[in-house]
C-alpha positions as CSV (number, residue, x, y, z in Angstrom):
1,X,116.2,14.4,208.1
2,X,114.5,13.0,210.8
3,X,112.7,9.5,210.6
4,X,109.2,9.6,209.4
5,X,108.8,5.4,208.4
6,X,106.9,4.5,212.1
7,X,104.9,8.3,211.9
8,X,103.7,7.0,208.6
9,X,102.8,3.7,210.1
10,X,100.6,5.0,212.9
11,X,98.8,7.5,210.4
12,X,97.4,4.3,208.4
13,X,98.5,5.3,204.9
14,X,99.8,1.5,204.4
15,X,97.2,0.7,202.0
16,X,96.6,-1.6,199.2
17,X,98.3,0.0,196.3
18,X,95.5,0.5,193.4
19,X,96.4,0.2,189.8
20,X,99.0,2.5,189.1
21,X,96.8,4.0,186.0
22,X,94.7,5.5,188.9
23,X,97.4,8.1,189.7
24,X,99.5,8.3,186.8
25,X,99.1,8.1,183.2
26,X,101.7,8.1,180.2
27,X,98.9,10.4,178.0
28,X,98.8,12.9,181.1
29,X,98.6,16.7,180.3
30,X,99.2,15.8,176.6
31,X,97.0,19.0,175.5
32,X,95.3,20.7,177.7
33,X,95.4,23.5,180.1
34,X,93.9,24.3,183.6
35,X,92.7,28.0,185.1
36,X,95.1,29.4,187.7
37,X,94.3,28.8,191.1
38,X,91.4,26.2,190.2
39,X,91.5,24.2,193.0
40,X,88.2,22.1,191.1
41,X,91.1,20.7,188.3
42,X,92.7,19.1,191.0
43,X,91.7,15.4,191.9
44,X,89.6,14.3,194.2
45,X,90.5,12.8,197.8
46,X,87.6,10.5,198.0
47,X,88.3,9.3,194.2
48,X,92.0,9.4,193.9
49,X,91.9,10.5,190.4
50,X,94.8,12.6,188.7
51,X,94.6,15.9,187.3
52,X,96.4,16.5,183.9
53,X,95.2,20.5,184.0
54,X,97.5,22.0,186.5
55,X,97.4,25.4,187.3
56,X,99.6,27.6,185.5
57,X,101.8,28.3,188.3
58,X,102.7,24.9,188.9
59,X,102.8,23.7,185.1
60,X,105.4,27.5,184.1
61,X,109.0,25.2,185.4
62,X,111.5,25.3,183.0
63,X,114.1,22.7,182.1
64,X,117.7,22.3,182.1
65,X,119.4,19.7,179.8
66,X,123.1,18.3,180.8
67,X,125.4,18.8,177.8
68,X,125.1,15.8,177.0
69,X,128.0,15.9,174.3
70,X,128.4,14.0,171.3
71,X,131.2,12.2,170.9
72,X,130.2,10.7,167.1
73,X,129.3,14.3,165.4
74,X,129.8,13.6,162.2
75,X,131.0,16.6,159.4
76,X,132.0,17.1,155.6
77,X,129.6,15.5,152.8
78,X,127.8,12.5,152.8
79,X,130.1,10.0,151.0
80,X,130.4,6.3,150.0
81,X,128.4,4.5,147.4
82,X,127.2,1.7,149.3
83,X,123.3,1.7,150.8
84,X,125.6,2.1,154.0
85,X,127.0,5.0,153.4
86,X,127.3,7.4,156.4
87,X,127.5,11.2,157.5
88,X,129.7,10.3,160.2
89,X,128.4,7.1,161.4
90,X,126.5,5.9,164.6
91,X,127.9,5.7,168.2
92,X,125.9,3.3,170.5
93,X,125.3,4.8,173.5
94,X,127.0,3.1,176.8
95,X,127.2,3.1,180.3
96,X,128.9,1.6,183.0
97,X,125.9,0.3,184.7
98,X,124.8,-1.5,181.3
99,X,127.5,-4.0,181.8
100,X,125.9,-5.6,184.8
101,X,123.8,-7.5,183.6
102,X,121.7,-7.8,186.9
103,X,120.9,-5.4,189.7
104,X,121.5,-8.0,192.6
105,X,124.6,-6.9,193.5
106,X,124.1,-3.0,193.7
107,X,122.1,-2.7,196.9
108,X,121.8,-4.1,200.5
109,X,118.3,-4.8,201.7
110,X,117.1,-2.6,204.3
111,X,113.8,-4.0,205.0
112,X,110.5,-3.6,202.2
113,X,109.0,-0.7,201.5
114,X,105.8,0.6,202.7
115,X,103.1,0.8,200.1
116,X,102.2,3.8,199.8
117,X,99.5,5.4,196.8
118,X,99.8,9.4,197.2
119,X,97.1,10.0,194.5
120,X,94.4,7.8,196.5
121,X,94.0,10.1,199.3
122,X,95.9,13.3,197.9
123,X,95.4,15.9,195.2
124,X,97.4,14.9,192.7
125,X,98.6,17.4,189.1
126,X,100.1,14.9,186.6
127,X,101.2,16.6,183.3
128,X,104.8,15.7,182.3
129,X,106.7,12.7,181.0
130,X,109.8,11.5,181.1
131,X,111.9,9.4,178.9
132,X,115.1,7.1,178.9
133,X,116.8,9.8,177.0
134,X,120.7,9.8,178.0
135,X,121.6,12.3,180.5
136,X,120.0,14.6,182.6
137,X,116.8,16.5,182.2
138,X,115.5,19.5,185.1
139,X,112.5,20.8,185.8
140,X,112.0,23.6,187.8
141,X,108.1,23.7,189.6
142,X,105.9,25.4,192.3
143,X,102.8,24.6,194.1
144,X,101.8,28.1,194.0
145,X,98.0,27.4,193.2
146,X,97.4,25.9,196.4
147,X,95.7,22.9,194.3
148,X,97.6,20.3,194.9
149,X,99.7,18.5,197.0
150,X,101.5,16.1,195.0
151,X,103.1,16.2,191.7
152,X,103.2,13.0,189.9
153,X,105.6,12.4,186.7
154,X,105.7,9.2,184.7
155,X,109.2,7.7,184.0
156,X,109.7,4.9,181.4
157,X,113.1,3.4,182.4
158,X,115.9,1.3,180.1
159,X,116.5,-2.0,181.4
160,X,120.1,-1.8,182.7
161,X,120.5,2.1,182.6
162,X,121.0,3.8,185.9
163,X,118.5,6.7,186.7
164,X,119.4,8.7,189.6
165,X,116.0,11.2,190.4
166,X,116.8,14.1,192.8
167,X,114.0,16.2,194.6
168,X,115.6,19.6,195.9
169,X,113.8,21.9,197.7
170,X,114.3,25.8,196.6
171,X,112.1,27.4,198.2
172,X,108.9,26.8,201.1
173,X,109.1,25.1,204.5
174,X,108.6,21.7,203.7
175,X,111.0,18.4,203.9
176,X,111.3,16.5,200.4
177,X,109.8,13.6,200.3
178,X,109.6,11.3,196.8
179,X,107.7,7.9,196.3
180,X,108.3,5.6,193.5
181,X,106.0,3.0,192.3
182,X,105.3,1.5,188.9
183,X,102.4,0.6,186.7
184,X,101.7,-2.4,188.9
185,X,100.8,-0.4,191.8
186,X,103.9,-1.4,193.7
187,X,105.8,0.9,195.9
188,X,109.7,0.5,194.7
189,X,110.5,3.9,197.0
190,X,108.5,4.6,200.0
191,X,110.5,7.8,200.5
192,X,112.7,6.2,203.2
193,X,113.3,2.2,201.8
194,X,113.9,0.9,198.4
195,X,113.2,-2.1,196.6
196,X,116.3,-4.3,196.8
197,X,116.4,-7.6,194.8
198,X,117.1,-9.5,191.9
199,X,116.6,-7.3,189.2
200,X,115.9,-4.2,190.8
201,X,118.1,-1.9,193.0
202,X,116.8,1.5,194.5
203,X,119.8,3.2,196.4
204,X,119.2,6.4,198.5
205,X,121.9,8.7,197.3
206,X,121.3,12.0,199.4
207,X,118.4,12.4,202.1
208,X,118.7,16.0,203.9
209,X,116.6,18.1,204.7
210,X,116.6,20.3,201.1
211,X,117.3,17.2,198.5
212,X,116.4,13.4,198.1
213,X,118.2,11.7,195.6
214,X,117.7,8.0,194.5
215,X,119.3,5.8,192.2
216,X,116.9,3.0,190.3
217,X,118.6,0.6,188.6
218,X,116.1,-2.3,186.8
219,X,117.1,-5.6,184.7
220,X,113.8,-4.7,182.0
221,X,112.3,-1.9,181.1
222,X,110.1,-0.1,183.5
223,X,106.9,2.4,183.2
224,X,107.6,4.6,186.5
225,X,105.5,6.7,188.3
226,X,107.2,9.2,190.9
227,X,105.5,11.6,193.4
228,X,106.9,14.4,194.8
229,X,105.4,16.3,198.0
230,X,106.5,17.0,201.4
231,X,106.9,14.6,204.2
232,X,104.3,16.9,206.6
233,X,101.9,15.7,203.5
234,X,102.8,12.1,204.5
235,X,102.8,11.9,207.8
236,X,99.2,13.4,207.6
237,X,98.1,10.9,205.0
238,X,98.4,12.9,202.2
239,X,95.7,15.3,203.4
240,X,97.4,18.5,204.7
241,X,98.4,20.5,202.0
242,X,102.0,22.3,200.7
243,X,103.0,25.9,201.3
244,X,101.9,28.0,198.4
245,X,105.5,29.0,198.5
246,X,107.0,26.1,198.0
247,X,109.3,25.7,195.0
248,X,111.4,23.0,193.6
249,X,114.1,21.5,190.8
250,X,113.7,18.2,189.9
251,X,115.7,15.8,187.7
252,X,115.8,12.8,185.9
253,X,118.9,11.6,185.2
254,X,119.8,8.3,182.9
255,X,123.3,7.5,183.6
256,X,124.1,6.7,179.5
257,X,125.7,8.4,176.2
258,X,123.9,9.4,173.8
259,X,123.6,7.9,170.6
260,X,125.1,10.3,167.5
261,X,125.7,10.5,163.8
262,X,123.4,9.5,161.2
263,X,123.0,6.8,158.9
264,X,121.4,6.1,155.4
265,X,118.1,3.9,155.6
266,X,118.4,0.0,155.0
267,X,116.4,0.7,151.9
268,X,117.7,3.7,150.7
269,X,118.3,4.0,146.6
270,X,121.4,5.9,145.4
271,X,120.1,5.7,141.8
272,X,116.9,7.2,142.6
273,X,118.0,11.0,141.8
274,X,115.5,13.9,140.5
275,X,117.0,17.1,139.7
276,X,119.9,16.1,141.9
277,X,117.9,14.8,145.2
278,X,117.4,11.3,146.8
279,X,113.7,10.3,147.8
280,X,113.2,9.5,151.6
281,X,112.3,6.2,150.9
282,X,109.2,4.0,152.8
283,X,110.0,3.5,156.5
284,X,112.5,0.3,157.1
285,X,111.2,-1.0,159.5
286,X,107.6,-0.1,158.8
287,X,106.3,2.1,161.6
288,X,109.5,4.8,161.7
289,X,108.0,7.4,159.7
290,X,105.2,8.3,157.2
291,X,106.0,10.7,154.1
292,X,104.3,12.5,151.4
293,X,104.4,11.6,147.8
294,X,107.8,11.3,146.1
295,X,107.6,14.8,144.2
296,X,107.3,16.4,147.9
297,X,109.4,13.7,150.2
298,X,113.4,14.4,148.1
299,X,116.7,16.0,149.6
300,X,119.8,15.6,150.2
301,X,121.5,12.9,151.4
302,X,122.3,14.1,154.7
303,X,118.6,15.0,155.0
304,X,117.4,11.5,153.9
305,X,120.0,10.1,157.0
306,X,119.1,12.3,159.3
307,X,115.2,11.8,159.1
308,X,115.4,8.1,159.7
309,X,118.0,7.7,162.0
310,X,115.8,10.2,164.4
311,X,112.6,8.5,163.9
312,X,114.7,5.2,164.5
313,X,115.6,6.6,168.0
314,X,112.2,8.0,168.3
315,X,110.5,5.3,168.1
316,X,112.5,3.5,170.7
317,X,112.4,6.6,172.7
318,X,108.5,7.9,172.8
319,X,106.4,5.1,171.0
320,X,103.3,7.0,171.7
321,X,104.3,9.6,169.5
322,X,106.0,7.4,166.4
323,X,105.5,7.4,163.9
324,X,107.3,11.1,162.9
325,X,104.4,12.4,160.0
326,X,107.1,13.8,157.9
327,X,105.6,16.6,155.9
328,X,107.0,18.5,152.5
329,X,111.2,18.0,152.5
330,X,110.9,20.2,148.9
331,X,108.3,22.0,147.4
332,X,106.2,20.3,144.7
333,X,102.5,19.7,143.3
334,X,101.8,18.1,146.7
335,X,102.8,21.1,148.5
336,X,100.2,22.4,151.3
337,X,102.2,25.3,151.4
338,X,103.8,28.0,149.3
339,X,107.1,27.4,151.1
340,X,110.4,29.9,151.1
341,X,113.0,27.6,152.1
342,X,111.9,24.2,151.2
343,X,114.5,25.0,147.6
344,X,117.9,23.4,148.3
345,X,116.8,19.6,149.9
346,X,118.2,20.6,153.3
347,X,114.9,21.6,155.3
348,X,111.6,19.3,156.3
349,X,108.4,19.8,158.6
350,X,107.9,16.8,160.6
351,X,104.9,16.6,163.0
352,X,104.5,13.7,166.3
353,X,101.5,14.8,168.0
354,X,102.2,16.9,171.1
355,X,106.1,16.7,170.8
356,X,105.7,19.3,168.2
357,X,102.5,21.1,169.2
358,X,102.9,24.1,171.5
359,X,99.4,23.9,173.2
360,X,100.6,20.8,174.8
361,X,100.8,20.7,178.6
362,X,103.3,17.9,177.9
363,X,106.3,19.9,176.8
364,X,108.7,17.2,177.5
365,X,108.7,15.1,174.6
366,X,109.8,17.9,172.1
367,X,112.5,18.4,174.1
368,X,113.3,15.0,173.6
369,X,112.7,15.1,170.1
370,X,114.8,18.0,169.5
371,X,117.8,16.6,171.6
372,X,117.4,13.8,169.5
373,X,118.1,15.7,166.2
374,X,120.9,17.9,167.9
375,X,123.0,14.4,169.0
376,X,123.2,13.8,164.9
377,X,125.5,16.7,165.1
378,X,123.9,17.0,161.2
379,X,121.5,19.5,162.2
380,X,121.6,23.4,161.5
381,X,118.4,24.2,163.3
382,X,115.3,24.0,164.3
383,X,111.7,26.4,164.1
384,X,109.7,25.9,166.7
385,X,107.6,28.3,168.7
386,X,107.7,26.8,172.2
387,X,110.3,29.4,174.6
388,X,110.2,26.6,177.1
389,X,112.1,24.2,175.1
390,X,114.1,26.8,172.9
391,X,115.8,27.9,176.6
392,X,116.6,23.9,177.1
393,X,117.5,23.1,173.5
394,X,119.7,26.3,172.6
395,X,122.7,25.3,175.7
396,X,122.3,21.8,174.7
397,X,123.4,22.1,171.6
398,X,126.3,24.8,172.4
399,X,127.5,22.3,174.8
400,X,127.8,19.6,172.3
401,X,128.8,21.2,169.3
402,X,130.9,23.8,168.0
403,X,129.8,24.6,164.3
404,X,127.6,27.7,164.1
405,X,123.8,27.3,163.7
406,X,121.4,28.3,161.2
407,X,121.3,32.3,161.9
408,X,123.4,32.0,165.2
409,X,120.3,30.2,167.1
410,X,119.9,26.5,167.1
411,X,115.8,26.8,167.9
412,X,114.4,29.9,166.9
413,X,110.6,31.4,166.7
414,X,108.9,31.7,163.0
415,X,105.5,32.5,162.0
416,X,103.3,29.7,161.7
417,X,105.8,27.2,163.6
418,X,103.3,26.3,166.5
419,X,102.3,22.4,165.4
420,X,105.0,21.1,163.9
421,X,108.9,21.3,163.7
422,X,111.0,23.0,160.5
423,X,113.9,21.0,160.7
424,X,117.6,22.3,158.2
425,X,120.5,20.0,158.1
426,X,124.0,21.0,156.9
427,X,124.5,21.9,153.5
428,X,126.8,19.4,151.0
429,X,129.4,21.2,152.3
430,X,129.2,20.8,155.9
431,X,128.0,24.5,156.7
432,X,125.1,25.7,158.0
433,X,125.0,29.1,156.3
């Protein structure tokens, strides 16, 4: 790919990067929908301002999820008469790069980036997150409506994980060009330099003329914001605009294991049995998880493990949408519904705000949150109306696990399953039908 760093230069787009919040923002498309082609949801050039509306042909992209397998998948019955007890236990997650301890020795420095603020001047759609999550997460996206002519995605990056982010060009005339900054306003990737210091590494993996790939390696946790376009957008100061035809994949990519099995709560009772189930008891640490009354909040053990071990990970994961709201586990007086299925103490409805809602722009985060429940290996399934994340969730759990699923199909669509997720672990004895 030819060199665009001087063209840049002469073009005057080396301004004084404004707050960060300006062009990207972690709440960003977390419910609401634009008209096709609407060029008025875009933002404007004269205020910088990000849309979180996109047009429907550039907010369609599916995901791909890497296998991600477990390597802690616990089976068989829930055992042990100790508050410990386990399914199968927990396997921290780990990573070569998490060894480090610093960053200073992964780069050379090249120079500083330019700084560089593509949603000052350019039309900017902002609608999905990204997470630390281990392994790797694809989206695939257009800029059919003509609207826009940047895409900005929030990161938040894990201190001492590796995240390689690749930009491939599948369709259009345009050269890939990706900026990184963070919530500071300053530029870590100018789309030809990285940030190289103490504590922070940005390495240029691939730069062609169909794919950029980077590698951002930090010593504390970072809020990203990363902005894909094409480099004729650049080198006109983010005015021009990109070819309506112009498609792409994009992936984040955190270079870690996944964490797997499930554990009991600290708190959790053994003697506190009703008609042979355990209560889920009061989040431990406060903050995890929120529960109905008693009579409605009871399973079995499994269940109890597998609910606070995911909102443990949650938390860590999306703390904008913990605490999990953990709805009716059996059916009781507090019931809202007359629920089918909610008989044996192996199913719960859980809510966390757009991560389970279906009207969200943001589809991201229940793709998390369902990866999350998959790496227990304790799960049978999951009911949730969303075909977007069914088509990412369904291989990732085939990849990592080979018991069969509740009715042959990990995530499924049911009636009524648009704002929340119905969530079935494995029965006592380790089966899932």
């Amino acid at each position: 790919m030819q060199s665009h760093r001087h063209i840049s230069s002469a073009l005057g787009i080396l301004m004084v990067a404004t707050p960060v919040a300006g062009c990207f923002d972690g709440e960003a498309g977390s419910g609401t929908t634009g008209a096709a082609g609407d060029a008025s949801t875009g933002a404007s050039a004269a205020t910088g301002s990000v849309s979180s509306s996109g047009a429907s042909g550039e907010s369609s992209g599916t995901s791909t999820t890497g296998g991600g397998e477990s390597t802690g998948e616990s089976t068989g019955e829930s055992t042990g008469g100790s508050t410990g007890g386990s399914t199968g236990g927990s396997t921290e997650g780990t990573t070569g790069e998490e060894t480090q301890g610093t960053t200073g020795g992964l780069c050379e420095p090249e120079g500083e980036p330019l700084e560089v603020d593509p949603c000052g001047p350019a039309s900017c759609w902002s609608a999905l997150t990204f997470s630390a999550i281990c392994g790797p997460t694809t989206i695939a996206e257009n800029y059919a409506s003509g609207a826009f002519n940047v895409h900005a995605f929030t990161l938040a990056a894990r201190a001492e994980v590796t995240t390689r982010i690749t930009f491939s060009r599948t369709g259009g005339e345009f050269d890939p060009a990706l900026v990184i900054r963070d919530t500071m306003g300053e530029t870590l990737f100018d789309g030809e330099v990285g940030a190289c210091g103490e504590g922070l590494a940005v390495v240029i993996i691939d730069s062609g003329e169909d794919t950029v790939s980077v590698e951002l390696t930090s010593a504390a946790d970072r809020e990203l914001g990363i902005f894909l376009t094409g480099w004729q957008v650049v080198d006109g100061g983010f005015a021009p605009g990109m070819p309506t035809d112009a498609t792409y994949i994009f992936e984040i990519d955190n270079l870690c294991d996944p964490e797997t099995g499930a554990i009991d709560p600290p708190n959790f009772d053994e003697d506190d049995l009703e008609g042979g189930f355990y209560v889920l008891p009061d989040a431990e640490p406060p903050g995890l998880y929120t529960h109905k009354d008693p009579a409605c909040s009871r399973g079995t053990r499994r269940m109890i493990q597998v609910l606070h071990t995911v909102a443990e990970r949650w938390q860590a994961l999306r703390p904008e949408f913990a605490p999990l709201s953990i709805l009716d586990l059996n059916e009781a007086w507090c019931s809202t519904v007359d629920h089918a299925t909610h008989d044996d103490g192996t199913h719960a409805d859980l809510k966390a705000g757009c991560a389970t809602n279906v009207d969200c722009e943001n589809w991201i985060p229940a793709l998390d949150l369902a990866r999350l429940f998959v790496d227990t290996g304790e799960v049978c399934g999951i009911l949730f109306n969303d075909a977007k994340v069914q088509a990412e969730v369904n291989p990732y759990f085939e990849g990592g696990h080979d018991y069969e699923p509740w009715k042959q199909v990990f995530m499924r669509t049911v009636d009524g399953h648009v704002a929340h997720f119905h969530v079935r672990v494995k029965k006592p004895g380790g089966t899932c039908n």
